[in-house]
N, C-alpha and C positions, 0 to 999 in steps of 0.2 A: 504494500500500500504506500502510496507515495507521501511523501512527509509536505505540508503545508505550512509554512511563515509567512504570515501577511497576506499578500496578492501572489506568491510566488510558491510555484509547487518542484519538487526537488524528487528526483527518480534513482534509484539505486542501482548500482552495474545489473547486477540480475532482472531488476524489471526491467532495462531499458533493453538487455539483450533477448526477453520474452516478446517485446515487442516487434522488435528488429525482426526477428525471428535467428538469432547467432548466437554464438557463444558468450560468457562473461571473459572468454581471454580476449576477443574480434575485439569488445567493448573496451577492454584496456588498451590492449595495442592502439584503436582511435584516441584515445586519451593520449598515450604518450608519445605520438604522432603527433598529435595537433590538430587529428581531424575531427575528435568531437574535442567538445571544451566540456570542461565539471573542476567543479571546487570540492578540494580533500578537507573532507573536514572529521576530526579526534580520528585519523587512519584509516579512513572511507569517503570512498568516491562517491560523490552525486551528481547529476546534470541535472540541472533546470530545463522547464519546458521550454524559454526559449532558447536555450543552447541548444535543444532535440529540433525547433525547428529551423534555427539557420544552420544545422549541418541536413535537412531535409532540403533546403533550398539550395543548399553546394552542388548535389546531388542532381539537379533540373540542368 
């Protein structure tokens, strides 16, 4: 379930690679590429929805 602050909803390597439909390594490797963005936060990745949709729009 994705974690909510504020207006901003925050997705965990595991949901975001259920969605993708990949794996949670696809999903780091994009992180530490550069190709998706997420902020580490206490030693866990999340990406925001809109980090999920400007790497949907790199993608067009």
């Amino acid at each position: 379930m994705p974690i909510k602050i504020k207006d901003m909803t925050l997705y965990s390597v595991q949901e975001v690679s259920h969605k993708l439909n990949v794996t949670t390594v696809t999903i780091r490797n994009y992180l530490r590429q550069g190709k998706l963005k997420g902020q580490k936060v206490m030693g866990r990745w999340f990406i925001s929805e809109e980090d999920l949709v400007e790497f949907f729009e790199k993608l067009q």
